[in-house]
C-alpha positions in Angstrom: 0.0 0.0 0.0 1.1 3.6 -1.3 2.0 5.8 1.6 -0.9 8.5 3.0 -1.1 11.1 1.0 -0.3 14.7 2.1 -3.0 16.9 3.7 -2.5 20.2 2.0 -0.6 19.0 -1.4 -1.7 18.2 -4.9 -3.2 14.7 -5.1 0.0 12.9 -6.7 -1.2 9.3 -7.5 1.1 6.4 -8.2 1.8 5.3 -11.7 0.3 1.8 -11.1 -2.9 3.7 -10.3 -3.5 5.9 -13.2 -5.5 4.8 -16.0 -3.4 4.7 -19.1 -6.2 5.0 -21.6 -6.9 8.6 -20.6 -3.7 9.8 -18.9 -3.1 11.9 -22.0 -6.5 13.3 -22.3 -6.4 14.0 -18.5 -2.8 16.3 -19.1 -4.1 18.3 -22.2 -7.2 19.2 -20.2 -5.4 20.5 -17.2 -3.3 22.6 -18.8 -6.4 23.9 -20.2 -7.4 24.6 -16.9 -4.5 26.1 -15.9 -4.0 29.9 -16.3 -1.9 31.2 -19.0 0.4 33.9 -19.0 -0.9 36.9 -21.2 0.8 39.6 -22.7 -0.1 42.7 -24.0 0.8 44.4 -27.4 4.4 45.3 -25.9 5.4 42.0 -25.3 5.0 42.6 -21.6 3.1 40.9 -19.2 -0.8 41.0 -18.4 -3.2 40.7 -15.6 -3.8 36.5 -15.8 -7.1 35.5 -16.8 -9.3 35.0 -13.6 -10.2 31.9 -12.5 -14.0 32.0 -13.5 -15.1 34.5 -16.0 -19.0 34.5 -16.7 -19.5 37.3 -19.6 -23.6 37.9 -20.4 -25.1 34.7 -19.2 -28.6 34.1 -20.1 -30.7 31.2 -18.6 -34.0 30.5 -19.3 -36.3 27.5 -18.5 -39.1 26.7 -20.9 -42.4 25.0 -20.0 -44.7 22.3 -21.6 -47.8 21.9 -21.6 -49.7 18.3 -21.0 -49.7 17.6 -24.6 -46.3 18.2 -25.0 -46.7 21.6 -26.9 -44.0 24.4 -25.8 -45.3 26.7 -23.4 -44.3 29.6 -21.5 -40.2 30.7 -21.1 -39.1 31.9 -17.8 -36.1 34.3 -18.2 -34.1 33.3 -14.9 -30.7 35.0 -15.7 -30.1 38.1 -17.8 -27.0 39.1 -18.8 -25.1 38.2 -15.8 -21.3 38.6 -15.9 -18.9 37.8 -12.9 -15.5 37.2 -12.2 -13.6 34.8 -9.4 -10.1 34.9 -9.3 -8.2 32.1 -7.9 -8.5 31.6 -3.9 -11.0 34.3 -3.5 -14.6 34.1 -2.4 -17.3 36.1 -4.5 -20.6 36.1 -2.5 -23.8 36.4 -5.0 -26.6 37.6 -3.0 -30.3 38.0 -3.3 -34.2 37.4 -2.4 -35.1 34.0 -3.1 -36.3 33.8 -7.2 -33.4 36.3 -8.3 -31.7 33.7 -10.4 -28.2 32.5 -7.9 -29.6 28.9 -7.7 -29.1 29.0 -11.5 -26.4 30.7 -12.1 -24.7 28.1 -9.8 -26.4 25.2 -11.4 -25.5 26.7 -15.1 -21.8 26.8 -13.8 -21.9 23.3 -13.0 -23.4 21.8 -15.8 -26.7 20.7 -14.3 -29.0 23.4 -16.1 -27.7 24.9 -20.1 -26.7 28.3 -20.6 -29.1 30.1 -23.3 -26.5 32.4 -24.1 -23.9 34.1 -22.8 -19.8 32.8 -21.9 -18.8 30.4 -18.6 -15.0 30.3 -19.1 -13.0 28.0 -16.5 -9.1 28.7 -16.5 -9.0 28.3 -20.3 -12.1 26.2 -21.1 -15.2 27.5 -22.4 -17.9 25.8 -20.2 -21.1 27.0 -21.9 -19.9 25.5 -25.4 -20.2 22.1 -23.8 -23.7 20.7 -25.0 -22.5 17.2 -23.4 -21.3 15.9 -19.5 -18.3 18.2 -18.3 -14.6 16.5 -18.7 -13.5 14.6 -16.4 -11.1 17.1 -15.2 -13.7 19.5 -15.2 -15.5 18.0 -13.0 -12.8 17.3 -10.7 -11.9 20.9 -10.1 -15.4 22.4 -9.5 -16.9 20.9 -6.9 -20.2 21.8 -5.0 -21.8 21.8 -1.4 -25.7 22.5 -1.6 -28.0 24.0 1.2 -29.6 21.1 2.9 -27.8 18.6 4.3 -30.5 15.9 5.2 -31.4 15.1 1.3 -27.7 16.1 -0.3 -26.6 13.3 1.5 -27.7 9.5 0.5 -28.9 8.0 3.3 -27.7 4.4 2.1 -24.4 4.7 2.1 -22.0 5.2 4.6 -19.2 8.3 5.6 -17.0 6.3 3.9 -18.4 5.9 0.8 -19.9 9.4 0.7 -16.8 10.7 1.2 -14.4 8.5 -1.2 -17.3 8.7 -4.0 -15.0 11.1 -5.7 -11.9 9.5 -5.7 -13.3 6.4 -7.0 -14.4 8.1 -9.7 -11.8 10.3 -10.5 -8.9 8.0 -9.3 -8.1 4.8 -9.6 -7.0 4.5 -6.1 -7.2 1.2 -4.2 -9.4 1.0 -1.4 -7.1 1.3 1.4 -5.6 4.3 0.0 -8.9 5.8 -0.5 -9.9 5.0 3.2 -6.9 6.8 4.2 -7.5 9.7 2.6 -11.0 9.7 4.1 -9.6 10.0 7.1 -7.3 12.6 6.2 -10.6 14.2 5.0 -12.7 14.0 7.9 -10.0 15.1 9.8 -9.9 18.5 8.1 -13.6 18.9 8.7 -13.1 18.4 12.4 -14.6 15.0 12.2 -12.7 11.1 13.2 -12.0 8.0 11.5 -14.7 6.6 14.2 -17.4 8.2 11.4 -16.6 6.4 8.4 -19.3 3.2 9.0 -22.4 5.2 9.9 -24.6 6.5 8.2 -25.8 10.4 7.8 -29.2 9.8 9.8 -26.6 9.8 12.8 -25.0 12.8 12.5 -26.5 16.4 13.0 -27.4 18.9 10.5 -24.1 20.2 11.2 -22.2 17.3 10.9 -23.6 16.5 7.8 -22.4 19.4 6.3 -19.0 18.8 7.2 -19.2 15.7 5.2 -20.1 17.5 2.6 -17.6 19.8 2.4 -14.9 16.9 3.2 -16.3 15.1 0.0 -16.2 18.3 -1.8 -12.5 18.8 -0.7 -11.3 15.0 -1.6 -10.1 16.2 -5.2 -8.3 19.1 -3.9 -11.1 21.5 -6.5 -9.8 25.0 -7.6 -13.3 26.5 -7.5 -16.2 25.1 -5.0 -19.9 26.5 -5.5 -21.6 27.1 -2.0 -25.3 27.3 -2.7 -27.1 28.5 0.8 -24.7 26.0 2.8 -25.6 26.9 6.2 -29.2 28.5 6.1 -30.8 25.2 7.2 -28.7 24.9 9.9 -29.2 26.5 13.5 -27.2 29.9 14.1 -24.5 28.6 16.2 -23.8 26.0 13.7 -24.0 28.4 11.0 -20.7 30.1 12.8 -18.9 27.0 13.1 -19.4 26.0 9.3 -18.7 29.5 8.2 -15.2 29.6 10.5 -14.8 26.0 9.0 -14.6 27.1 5.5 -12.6 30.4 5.9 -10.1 28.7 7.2 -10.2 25.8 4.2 -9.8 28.8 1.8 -6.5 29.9 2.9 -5.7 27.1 3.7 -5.4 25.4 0.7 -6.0 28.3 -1.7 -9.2 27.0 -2.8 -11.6 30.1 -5.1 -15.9 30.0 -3.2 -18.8 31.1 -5.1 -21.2 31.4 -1.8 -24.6 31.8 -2.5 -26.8 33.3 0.0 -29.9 35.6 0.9 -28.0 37.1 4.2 -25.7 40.0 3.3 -24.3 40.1 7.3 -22.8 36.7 6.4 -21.5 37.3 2.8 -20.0 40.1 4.1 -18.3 38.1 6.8 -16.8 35.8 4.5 -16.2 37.1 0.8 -13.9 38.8 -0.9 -16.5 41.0 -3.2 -20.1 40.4 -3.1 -22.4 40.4 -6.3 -25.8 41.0 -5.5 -29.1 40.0 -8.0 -32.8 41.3 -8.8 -34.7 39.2 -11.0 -32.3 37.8 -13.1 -29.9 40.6 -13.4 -26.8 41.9 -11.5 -28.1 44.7 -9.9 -24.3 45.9 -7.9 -21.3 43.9 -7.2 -17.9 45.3 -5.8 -15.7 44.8 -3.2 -17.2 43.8 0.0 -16.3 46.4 2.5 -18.2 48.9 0.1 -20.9 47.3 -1.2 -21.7 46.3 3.1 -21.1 49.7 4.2 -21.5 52.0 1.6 -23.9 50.4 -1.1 -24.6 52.6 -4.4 -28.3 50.4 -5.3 -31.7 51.0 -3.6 -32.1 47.2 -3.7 -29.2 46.7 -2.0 -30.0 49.0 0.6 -33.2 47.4 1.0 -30.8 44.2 1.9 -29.2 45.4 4.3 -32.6 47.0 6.0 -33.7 43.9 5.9 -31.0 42.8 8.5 -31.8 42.5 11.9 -30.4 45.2 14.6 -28.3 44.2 17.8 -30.2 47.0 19.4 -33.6 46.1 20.3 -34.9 50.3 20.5 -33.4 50.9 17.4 -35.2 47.5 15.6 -38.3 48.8 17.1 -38.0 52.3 15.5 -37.2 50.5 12.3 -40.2 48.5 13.0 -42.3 51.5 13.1 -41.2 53.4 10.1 -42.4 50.2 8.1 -45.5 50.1 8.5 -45.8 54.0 8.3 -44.1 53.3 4.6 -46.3 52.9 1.8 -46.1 49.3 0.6 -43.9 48.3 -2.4 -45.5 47.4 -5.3 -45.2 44.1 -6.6 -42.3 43.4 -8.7 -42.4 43.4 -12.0 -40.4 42.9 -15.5 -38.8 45.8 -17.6 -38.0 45.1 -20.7 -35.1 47.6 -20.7 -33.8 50.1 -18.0 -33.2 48.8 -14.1 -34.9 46.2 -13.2 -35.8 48.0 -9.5 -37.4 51.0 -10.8 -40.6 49.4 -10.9 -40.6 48.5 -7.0 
């Protein structure tokens, strides 16, 4: 048996366990992956292509009716461009029905871009009209919001956990069941959790097992989609510390997803925030938090409870002396908030 692997280095697999029919593949699509060195019309050198680029994305989900003729199209993303450089978090922020949920799904594969660019170091993402590469795959991983049904109930830590590497590897089982350790470890977990089953942990714990199967292939980009909102607020904390520290630790780029501007803030880097499809502001996330330039995303942050229970109550009371927002609707051109 190989010895364990390193915690915080590059998955280096021995000879005897890569898969020859592919190995070539494999190395032409990580270099893809891997940022180039640009130059500019000098010769000299440019800003490197960030990790993620999304330039213009359009989603939209089309209905059927019960005879199978096409019926309505929901527009769910409009135009939507963001950036994510490598080892930094971008929070994307928003009321439930702006269009993050599909942005992230879009990103990884699950739902097709209309229209619009997803690049990934040097691969163009949206292009795909099949499954994602292998290596693809491997390097974007996700952790999703609830715990209790992300999780299949039939197998066991282990298995959860090692799912990726028996795909994307061809590591033996011991070798795998060392590296779940190694795993669950890093989570804050024990090798006395890899033969039961999630209905024994917590919601907390759970998550953690996410996250430790998202980390097995070491991913350069990992999309959190509301991963602590079904989770009690201490364990929210805990999770939230839990990733931070993942990040630098082993340099690893978030998309965080999330209706709670206090808690983007907390963690990200920048924060985009989204209103019916569209990217209403996004900068870095000391401004946008304290000094934010859109009416919708001051509406956020009103929205935020205050530590100060005299000072919620006067909010309280201003409310419902305010007239009461209309409800939302399209615009075919212009902001999408001016009709609120």
């Amino acid at each position: 048996m190989a010895g364990r692997l390193p915690l915080f280095q590059p998955l280096r697999l021995p000879h005897r366990a890569l898969r020859a029919a592919d190995s070539a593949d494999r190395a032409r699509s990580a270099g893809a992956l891997r940022p180039r060195r640009r130059t500019g019309p000098g010769g000299g050198a440019m800003k490197p292509r960030a990790l993620l680029e999304i330039r213009d994305l359009d989603v939209t989900y089309r209905s059927r009716s019960l005879l199978g003729f096409a019926g309505r199209s929901f527009h769910a993303v409009k135009k939507a461009s963001l950036t994510v450089e490598a080892g930094e978090t971008l929070g994307l922020v928003g009321e439930s029905g702006s269009g993050k949920s599909s942005i992230a799904n879009t990103l990884l594969g699950l739902v097709p871009a209309s229209g619009g660019s997803i690049r990934f170091g040097d691969v163009e993402l949206a292009a795909m009209k099949t499954r994602y590469t292998p290596d693809v795959r491997a390097q974007i991983q996700a952790v999703f919001q609830d715990p209790y049904s992300s999780l299949n109930p039939s197998m066991t830590v282990e298995d959860i956990v090692t799912e990726p590497l028996r795909v994307h590897t061809a590591m033996t089982k011991a070798e795998r069941r060392a590296r779940a350790i190694e795993l669950l470890e890093l989570v804050s977990l024990s090798a006395e959790h890899l033969e039961r089953h999630p209905h024994q942990f917590s919601g907390g714990q759970r998550q953690r097992i996410a996250i430790a199967s998202a980390l097995a292939l070491q991913p350069r980009l990992i999309v959190l989609d509301e991963p602590v909102s079904a989770l009690d607020v201490s364990t929210q904390n805990q999770i939230i510390n839990l990733l931070h520290e993942r990040r630098d630790e082993l340099g690893i780029a978030y998309l965080l997803i999330a209706h709670d501007l206090a808690l983007v803030h907390h963690i990200s880097d920048r924060i985009a925030v989204m209103y019916l499809g569209h990217i209403v502001e996004e900068g870095p996330s000391d401004r946008v938090y304290k000094a934010p330039a859109h009416p919708y995303t001051k509406a956020l942050l009103d929205a935020v409870p205050l530590l100060d229970p005299q000072a919620q109550r006067r909010r309280r009371a201003a409310r419902r002396l305010a007239p009461a927002p209309e409800t939302p609707r399209v615009s075919a051109s212009g902001c999408p908030y001016r009709n609120r």
